[in-house]
Every structure is written in structure tokens, then in C-alpha cells.
N, C-alpha and C positions, 0 to 999 in steps of 0.2 A: 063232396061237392063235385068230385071230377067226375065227368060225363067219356065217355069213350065217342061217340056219334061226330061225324065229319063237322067240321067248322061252318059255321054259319056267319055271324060275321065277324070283322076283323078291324078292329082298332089302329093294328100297326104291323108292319112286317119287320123281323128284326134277324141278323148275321146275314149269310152268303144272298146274294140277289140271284142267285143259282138253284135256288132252295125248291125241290128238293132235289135236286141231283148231288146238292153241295150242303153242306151244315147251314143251317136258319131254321128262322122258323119264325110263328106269326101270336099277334098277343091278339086272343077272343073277349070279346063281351058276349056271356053267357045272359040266360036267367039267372042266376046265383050271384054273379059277377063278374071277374076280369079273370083267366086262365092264359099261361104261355104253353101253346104247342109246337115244341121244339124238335125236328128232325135230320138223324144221326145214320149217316152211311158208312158201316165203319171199312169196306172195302168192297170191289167186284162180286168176290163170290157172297159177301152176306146179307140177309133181310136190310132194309131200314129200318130203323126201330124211332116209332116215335112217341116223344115224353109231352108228358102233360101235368103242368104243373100249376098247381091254384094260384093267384098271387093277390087276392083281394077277394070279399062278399059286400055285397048290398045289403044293408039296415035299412030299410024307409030311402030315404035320398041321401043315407050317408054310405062312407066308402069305407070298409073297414078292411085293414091289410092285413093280410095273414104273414106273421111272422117268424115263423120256420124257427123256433127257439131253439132247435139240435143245432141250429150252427153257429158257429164260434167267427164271428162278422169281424174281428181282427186278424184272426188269422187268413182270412180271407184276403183281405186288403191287401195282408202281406206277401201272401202270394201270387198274386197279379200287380204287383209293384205298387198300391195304391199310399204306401209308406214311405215312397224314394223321394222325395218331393214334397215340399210344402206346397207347389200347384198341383201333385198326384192327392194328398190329403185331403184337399179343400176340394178337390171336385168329386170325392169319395164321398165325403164326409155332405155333401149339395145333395149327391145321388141319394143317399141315405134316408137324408132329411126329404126332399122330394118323395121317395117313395113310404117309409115307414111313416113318415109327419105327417104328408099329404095325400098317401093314397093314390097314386103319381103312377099310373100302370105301367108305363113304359122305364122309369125309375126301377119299378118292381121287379121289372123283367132284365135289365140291368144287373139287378142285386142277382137274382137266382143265375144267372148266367153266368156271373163273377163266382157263385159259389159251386153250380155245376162243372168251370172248367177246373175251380182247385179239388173238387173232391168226387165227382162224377156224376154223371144223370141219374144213375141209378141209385141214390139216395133221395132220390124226388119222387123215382115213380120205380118201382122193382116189376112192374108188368108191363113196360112199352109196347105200343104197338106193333107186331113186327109186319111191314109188307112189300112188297116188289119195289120195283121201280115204277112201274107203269101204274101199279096200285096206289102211288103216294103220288105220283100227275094226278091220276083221275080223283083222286081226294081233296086238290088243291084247285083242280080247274072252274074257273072263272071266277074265281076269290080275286078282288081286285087291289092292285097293289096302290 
């Protein structure tokens, strides 16, 4: 279901409000469905690479979430502190239900962000897109935030 083809439109923008000169990145409504296009600069001299990652399909008028069954959604938690707390738990445990229960795109994109920082991007997408800086403006521009 993942399309490589520039974003058309845009549900939500989600990390750095810098994006893309700084980590962010923006949650699509595709034809298929809901997709997070995530963009990672990982210094001066290197491409940007950017991830794309499913997080829901459309059945008819239902929303069905894709749920990434390699990852281990505890250990996740726990590595972004979502265990330290019984208000880190319950809002973990909200996000979840929001996004797996309900289809909840921005929930979604939540969850995979929480699991890309404990384990990497590149477990979502092993071919990112790699492009300049000025290539990943003009990819972005006039996408309204």
C-alpha cells in the first residue's frame, strides 16, 4: 500500500514545526488510507531520508489499522518511559486504545513514532527516500499546516 509519489493531502503534521529541515513529519490520507511520512536529517553532510509508513486501510467506510505485529508494544512503552507512572500508563495505554480500538490516525502515528524512536525507522521502511534539502522544501511546499 505504500506509494512513494509526493503527499497530496494532509490530515496532520506531527514532530519538529521545522520539518523538514528538523525531524517531523506529516500523517497522509491516501486512496488506500492513512500513511505517516516521517522526515530524518541525520546530519550536514547526509541526504534526508524520508520514511513512510502505513498506519491504517479503508474497507468501505471502515478504518482498519494496520498493526505492525513484529513489535513487542511493551517493550516499547518501556522505553519511552510509558511504565514510569500510572499517568504515563493510562495515557499509553488511551493512545493504544485510540489508535488500535479506533482507528485514531494521529494515535497511529503516535504508536509507530513511539516504536521508531525505541527501535529505528528503518524497521518500517528499509528504502527511504533519500533527498537534499531543497528537494524535501520543494516536496513539502504549499502542504498546508
Amino acid at each position: 500500500m505504500t506509494h512513494r509519489a509526493a503527499p497530496r493531502k494532509v490530515v496532520a503534521w506531527v514532530g519538529d514545526v521545522g520539518m523538514p529541515e528538523y525531524d517531523g513529519g506529516l500523517i497522509l490520507q491516501t486512496k488506500y488510507g492513512y500513511a505517516l511520512e516521517w522526515v530524518v536529517w541525520p546530519d550536514e553532510s547526509s541526504p534526508h531520508e524520508i520514511y513512510r509508513v502505513d498506519l491504517a486501510r479503508f474497507d468501505g467506510k471502515k478504518v482498519i489499522p494496520e498493526l505492525h505485529g513484529w513489535v513487542n508494544w511493551d517493550s516499547v512503552a518501556r522505553s519511552i518511559g510509558a511504565m514510569d507512572s500510572a499517568e504515563a500508563r493510562a495515557g499509553w495505554m488511551e493512545t493504544m486504545k485510540r489508535g488500535f480500538g479506533g482507528g485514531d490516525p494521529r494515535a497511529l502515528a503516535d504508536l509507530v513514532i513511539a516504536a521508531a524512536s525505541a527501535r529505528g525507522w528503518h524497521e518500517f521502511d528499509q528504502y527511504p527516500i533519500e533527498v537534499t534539502l531543497k528537494e524535501a522544501v520543494a516536496r513539502y511546499r504549499g502542504l498546508k499546516r
